[in-house]
N, C-alpha and C positions, 0 to 999 in steps of 0.2 A: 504494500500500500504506500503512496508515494505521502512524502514528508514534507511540513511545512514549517519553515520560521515565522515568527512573530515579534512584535509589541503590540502591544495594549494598554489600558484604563481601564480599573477597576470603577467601582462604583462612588466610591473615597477620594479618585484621580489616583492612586497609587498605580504608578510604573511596573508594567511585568514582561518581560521578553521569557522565551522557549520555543518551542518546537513540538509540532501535536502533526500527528497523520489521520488521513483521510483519502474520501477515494477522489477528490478533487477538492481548490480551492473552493470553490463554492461551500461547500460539504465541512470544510476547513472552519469556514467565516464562521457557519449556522455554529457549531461545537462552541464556538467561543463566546459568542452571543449570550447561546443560553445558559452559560457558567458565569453571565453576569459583566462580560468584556467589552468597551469599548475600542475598536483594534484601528491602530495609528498604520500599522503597514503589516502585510500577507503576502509572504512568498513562494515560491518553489524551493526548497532544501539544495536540490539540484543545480540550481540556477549560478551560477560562476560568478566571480567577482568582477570579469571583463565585463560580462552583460550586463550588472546592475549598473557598472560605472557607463558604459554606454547611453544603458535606460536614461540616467539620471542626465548627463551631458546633453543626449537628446530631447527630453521634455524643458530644460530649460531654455535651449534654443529654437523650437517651436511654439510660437506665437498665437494668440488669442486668431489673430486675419489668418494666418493659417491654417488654425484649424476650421473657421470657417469657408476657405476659398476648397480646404478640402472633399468637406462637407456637400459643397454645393455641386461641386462636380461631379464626384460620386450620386448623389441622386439623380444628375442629369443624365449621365451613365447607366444607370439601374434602372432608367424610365424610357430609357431608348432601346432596353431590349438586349445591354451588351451583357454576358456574365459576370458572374465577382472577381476572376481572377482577370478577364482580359481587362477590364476598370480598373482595376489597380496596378495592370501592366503600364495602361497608361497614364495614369495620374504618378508612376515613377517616373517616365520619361517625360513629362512635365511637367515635375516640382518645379517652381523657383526656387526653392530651399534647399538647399543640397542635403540636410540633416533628415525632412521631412520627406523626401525621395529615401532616403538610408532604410525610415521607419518603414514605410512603403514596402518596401524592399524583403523587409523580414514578416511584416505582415500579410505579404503573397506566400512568400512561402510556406509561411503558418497552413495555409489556407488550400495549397497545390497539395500538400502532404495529409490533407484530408480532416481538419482541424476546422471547426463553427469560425466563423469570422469574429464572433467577440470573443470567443477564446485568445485569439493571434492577437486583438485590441488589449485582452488583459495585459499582456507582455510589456506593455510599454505605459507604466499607469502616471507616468510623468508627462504623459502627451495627451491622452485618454481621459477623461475624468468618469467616476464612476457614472454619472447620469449617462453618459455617451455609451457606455458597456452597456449598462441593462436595457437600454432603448432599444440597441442592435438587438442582443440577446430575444427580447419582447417581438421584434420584429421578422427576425430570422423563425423564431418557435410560428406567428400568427399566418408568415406568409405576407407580413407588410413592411420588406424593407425599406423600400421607394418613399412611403407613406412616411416612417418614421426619420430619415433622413432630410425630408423635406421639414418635419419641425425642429429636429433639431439645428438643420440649418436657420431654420427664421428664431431658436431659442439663442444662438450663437450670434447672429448678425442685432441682434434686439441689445445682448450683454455688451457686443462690443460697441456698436452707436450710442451707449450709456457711457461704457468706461470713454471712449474718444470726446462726448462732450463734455465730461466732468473733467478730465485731464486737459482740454482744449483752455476751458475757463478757467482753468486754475494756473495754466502756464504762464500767464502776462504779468498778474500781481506775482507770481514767486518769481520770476527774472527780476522785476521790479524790486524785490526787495532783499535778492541777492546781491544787483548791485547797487545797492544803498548805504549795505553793509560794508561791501568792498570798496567804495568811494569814502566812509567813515573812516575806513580802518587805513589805509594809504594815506591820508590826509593826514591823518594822527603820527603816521609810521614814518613817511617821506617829507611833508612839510613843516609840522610840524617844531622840529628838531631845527632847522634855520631860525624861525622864530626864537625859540630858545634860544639860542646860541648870541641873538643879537640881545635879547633882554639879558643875560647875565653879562654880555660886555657893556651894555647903562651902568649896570649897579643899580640900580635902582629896585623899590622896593615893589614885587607882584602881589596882585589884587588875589582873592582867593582862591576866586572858579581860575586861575590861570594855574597857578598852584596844584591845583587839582589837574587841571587838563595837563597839565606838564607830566604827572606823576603817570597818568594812565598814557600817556604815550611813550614816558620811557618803560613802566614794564610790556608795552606791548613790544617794543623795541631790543628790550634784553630778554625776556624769556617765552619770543614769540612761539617757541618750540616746544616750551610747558603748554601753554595751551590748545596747541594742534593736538599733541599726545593727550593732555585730558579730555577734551572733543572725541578723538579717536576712540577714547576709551569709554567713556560714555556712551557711544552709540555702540560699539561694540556690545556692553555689556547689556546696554535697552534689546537690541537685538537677541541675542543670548535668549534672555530673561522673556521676549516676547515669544519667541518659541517653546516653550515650556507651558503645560497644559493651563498652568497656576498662573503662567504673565499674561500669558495670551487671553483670558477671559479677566483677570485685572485691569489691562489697559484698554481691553473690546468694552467692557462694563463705564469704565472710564469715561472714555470717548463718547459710546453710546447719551451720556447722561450731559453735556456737555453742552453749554446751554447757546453756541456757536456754532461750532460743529455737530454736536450730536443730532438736530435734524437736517443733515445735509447725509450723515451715513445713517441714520434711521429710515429714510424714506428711502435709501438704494439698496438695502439689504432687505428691505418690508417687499419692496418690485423683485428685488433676485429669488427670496422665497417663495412669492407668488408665481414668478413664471417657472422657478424648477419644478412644483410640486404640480401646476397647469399640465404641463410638458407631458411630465414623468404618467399623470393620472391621463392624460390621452390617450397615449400609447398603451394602455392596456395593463403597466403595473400596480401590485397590489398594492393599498395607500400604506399599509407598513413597510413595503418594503421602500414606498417612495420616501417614505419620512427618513426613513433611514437614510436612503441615499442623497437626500438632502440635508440632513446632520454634516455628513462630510464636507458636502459641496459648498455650502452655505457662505464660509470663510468668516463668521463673525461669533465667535465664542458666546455672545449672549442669544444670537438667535440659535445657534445651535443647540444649546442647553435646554433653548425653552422645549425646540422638535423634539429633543432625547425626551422631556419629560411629557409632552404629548403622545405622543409614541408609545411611552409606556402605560402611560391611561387608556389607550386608545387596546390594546391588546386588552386589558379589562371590561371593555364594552363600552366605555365613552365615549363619544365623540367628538371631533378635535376644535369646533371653538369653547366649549367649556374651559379645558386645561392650557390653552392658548392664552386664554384670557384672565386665570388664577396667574400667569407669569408675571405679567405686567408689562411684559416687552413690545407689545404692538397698538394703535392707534384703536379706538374704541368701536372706528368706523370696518377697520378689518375683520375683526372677528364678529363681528356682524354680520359684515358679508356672508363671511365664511359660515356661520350656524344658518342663513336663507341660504345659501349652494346645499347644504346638508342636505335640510329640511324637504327642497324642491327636487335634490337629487340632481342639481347643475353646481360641484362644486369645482369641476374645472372652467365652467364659464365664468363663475364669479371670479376666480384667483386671477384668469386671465384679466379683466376687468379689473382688478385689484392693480395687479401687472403692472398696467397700461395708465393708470391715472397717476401712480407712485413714482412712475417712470417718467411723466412728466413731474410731477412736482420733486422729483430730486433735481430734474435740470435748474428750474424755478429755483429752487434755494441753492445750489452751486451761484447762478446768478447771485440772487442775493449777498453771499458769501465772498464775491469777484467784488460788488459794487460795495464793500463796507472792508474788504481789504486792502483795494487802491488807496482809498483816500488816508487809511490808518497808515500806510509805507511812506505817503507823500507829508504825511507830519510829520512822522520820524525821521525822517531825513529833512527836512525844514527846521527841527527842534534841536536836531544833530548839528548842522552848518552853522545855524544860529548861534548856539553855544560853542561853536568854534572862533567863528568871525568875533565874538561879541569878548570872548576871553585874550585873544591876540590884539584889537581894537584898542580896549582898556591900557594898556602896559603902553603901546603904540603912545596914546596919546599923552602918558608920562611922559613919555622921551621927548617929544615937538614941545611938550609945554616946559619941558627942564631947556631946551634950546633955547626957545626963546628967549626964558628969563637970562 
């Protein structure tokens, strides 16, 4: 019986790595579940160190547009009648990605040697996400891969004209106010130190804010290297720490409550909820298993918790806006929704709907968030210059008026 490694999340968040067999990962997953496991990664025992470092090199260099341009060709392929291996003959020979052609590549062959097509897609779960397996899997079992490919290509092109306009509107104010900092910090570093040099040949006595502005530009000046390394190290160790089951819902919990940001990632993760579990419940899977597969997918520590504790309600015989809504995590008007989609027995119409409204109103407050951080960069750097100008000025005009006299 073949052998699988693991980690996992107990019930506590305590950490467990081993190794359990089964007659497949699937079969693997279910074992661990019901012993109470939240599982971070599932493997083949078998699988080589070459291949995971490949895996993992590969999923980081295929991209979000990728895997939708992938997406979409492959449907258009599977709706014109070609089979799954000549489609994927040719979506290699026309990657633009050379890495994505590699994936390609090993994913025919999965496939030529007599292997399900989401089988070959588990292999590579760096490029893959789970929603994208079980769709196929759903599809390939129903007889509707064409079908499901085409939502997931419109689930994938929806995620990315969200992520492009929130990253679009947030590019101008953060140029803006990287260089602001770097015009501060130059001025402090390079000019400075001229000024000085001509006030201590005055003699004369400096005003206090000059005193002060002196002092922070000479330690920027002598231990500019302390401070890269503490920077460095601080995000290093933010980093670190965010990856850990404990940071990573500290700072998602954080952020989430956050009375600036927090409705700007509230309403994109409340749309990314909505349309995974839309997606996932069209296609034909079961809603626990959708819940599940959207715990993973999710990427937000507090909405994932809430799914897990949904999820687990939901196997008792509840239903999912009750314990949705004991979380606290979502808008009053969601789980609303969501208990009329129950009730009516259209709960992928509503989440869609859910979707689509949250998905504009994240744009809206991105907006919002653009229009109240320009102007906060353009006083900072106005309040900055000022107290520059205004502290060199002063000493300045000791010296003209000691001339004079």
């Amino acid at each position: 019986m073949p052998s699988f490694v693991y980690q996992a999340r107990d019930r506590k968040g305590a950490t467990s790595k081993g190794q359990i067999e089964a007659a497949g990962i699937r079969e693997a997953a279910a074992k661990l579940r019901d012993e109470g496991f939240f599982i971070s990664y599932l493997r083949p025992v078998t699988e080589s160190k070459t291949e995971r470092g490949e895996g993992k090199r590969r999923g980081k260099r295929v991209g979000l547009r990728d895997l939708l341009l992938f997406t979409r060709q492959f449907a258009v392929l599977i709706k014109a009648g070609v089979n799954i291996t000549a489609c994927l003959k040719i979506m290699e020979e026309q990657a633009e990605n050379p890495v994505l052609g590699q994936v390609i590549a090993g994913i025919r062959r999965d496939v030529e040697s007599g292997n399900p097509l989401y089988q070959a897609l588990e292999r590579f779960p760096k490029v893959f996400p789970s929603i994208y397996v079980h769709m196929v899997e759903a599809g390939e079992a129903g007889g509707q891969l064409e079908t499901v490919l085409e939502r997931l290509g419109e689930y994938f092109e929806r995620e990315f004209m969200l992520r492009k306009k929130i990253v679009g509107a947030l590019s101008y104010p953060v140029v803006i106010a990287v260089v602001a900092v770097i015009a501060v910090v130059l001025v402090m570093v390079l000019i400075m130190p001229v000024f000085v040099e001509m006030f201590l040949d005055a003699g004369i006595e400096l005003p206090a804010p000059t005193k002060i502005l002196i002092a922070i530009s000479n330690f920027l000046g002598d231990y500019w290297y302390l401070i890269l390394f503490f920077v460095a190290a601080a995000a290093g160790g933010f980093s670190f720490y965010r990856k850990t089951p404990q940071g990573k819902m500290a700072v998602d919990r954080f952020l989430y409550r956050m009375k600036i940001i927090g409705p700007v990632i509230q309403k994109t993760v409340v749309a990314r909820f909505s349309r995974l579990l839309a997606t996932l419940l069209d296609s034909g899977i079961l809603i626990t298993t959708s819940l599940e597969i959207v715990e993973r997918a999710v990427a937000n520590g507090v909405i994932a918790s809430s799914v897990a504790e949904a999820r687990r309600n939901l196997t008792k015989g509840s239903g999912l806006a009750g314990p949705l809504t004991e979380t606290g995590a979502y808008p009053a008007m969601v789980t609303q929704m969501i208990a009329v989609g129950e009730e009516t027995g259209e709960l992928s119409t509503m989440l869609n709907e859910i979707a689509d409204f949250y998905e504009k109103e994240a744009g809206y407050a991105v907006e919002g968030l653009t229009a109240m951080i320009e102007p906060a960069v353009i006083i900072f750097m106005g309040l900055a210059i000022g107290v520059i100008v205004i502290s060199v000025i002063m000493p300045m005009m000791q010296i003209s008026t000691g001339a004079t006299l």
